[in-house]
C-alpha positions as CSV (number, residue, x, y, z in Angstrom):
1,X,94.5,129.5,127.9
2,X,91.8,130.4,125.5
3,X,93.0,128.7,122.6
4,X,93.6,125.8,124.8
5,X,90.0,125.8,125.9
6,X,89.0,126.6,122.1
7,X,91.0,123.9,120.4
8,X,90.1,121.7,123.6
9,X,86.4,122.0,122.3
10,X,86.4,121.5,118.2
11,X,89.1,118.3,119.7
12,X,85.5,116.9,121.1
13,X,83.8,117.7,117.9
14,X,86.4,115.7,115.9
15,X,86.3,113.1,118.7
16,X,82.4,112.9,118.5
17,X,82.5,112.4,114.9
18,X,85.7,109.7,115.8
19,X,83.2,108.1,118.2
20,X,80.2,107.5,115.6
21,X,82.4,106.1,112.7
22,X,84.0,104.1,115.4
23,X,81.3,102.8,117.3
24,X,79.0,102.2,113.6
25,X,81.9,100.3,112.5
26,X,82.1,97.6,115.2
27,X,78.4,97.4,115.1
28,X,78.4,96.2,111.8
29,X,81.5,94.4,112.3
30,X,80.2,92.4,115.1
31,X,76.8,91.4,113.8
32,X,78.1,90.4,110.2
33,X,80.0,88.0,113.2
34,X,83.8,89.4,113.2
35,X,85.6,88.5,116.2
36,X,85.5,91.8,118.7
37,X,89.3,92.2,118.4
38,X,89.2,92.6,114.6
39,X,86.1,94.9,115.0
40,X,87.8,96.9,117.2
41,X,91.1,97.5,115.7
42,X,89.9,98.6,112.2
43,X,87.4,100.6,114.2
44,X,90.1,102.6,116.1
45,X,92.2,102.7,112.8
46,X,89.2,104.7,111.2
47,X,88.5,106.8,114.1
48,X,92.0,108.6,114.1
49,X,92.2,108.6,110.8
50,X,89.2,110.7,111.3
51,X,90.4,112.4,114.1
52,X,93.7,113.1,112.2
53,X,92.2,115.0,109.4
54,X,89.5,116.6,111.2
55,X,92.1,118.2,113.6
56,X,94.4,119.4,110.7
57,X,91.6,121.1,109.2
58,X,89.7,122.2,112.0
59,X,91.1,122.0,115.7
60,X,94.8,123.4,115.0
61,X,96.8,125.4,113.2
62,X,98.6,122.9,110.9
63,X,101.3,123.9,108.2
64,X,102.3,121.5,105.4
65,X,100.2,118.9,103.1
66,X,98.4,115.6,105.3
67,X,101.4,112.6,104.4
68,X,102.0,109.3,105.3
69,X,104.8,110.3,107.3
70,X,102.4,113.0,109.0
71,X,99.8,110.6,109.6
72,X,102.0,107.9,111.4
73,X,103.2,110.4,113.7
74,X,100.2,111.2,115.0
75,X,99.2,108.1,115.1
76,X,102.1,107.3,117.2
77,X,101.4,110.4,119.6
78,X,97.8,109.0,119.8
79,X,99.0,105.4,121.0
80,X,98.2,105.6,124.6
81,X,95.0,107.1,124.5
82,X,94.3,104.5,121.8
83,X,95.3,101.6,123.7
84,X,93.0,102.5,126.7
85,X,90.4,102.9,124.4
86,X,90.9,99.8,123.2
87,X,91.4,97.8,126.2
88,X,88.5,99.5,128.2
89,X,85.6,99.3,125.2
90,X,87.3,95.7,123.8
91,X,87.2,94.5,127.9
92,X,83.4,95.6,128.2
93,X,82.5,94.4,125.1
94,X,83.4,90.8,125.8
95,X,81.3,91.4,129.0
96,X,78.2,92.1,127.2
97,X,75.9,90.6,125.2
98,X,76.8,92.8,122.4
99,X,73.4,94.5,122.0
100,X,73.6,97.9,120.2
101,X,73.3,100.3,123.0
102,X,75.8,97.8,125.0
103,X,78.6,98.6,121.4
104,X,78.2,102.2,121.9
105,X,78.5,102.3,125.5
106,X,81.4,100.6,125.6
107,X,82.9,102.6,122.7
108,X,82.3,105.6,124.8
109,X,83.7,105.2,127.8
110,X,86.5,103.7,126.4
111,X,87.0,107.0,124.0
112,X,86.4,109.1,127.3
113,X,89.4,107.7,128.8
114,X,91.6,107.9,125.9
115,X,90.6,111.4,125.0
116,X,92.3,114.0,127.4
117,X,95.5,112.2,127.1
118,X,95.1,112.0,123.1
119,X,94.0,115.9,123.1
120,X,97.3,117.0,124.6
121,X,99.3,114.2,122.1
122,X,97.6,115.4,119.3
123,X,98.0,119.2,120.1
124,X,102.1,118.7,120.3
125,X,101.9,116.7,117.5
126,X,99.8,119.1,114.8
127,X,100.4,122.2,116.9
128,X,103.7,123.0,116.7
């Protein structure tokens, strides 16, 4: 249970860090006047990318070098999470007016939703 909890908390660490490169992302990909979905997609790709490498090196105990191969999988095992993210912060998004507090706040609560279904993916996935 304590590791849990202890892996549970660098997880949000990673997934603050996640959320910043995510949410600066479509910020700047929405005022240089990308189309949300676009914004959105390259800023989830980036996000567990960062989420990936963060929770190798940080959140679990992970043997073997980062791969491709490595790297899809937990991509894979992130889906779901990932696709409420992106249908919850994409969905407000076209709701707003797209002001910079509004591209954050949608960011985040979609990440809040996708996250304690992508902690316990992740943790089967690198954790084994």
């Amino acid at each position: 249970m304590r590791e849990t909890i202890g892996q549970a908390s660098r997880y949000l660490i990673g997934a603050f860090i996640a959320l910043a490169v995510d949410a600066s992302i479509v910020s700047v990909g929405v005022k240089l006047g990308a189309p949300v979905v676009v914004a959105r997609l390259l800023a989830l790709l980036a996000g567990v990318t960062t989420t990936y490498f963060f929770n190798r090196r940080y959140t679990f105990t992970v043997s073997g070098a980062a791969s491709i191969s490595d790297w899809s999988r937990y991509v894979a095992a992130q889906s779901i999470g990932t696709a409420l993210n992106f249908a919850i912060s994409t969905g407000l998004l076209y709701l707003s007016d797209r002001s910079l507090w509004q591209i954050w706040g949608s960011v985040l609560l979609g990440a809040g939703v996708g996250f304690g279904i992508n902690f316990f993916a992740a943790r089967r996935q690198l954790h084994r």
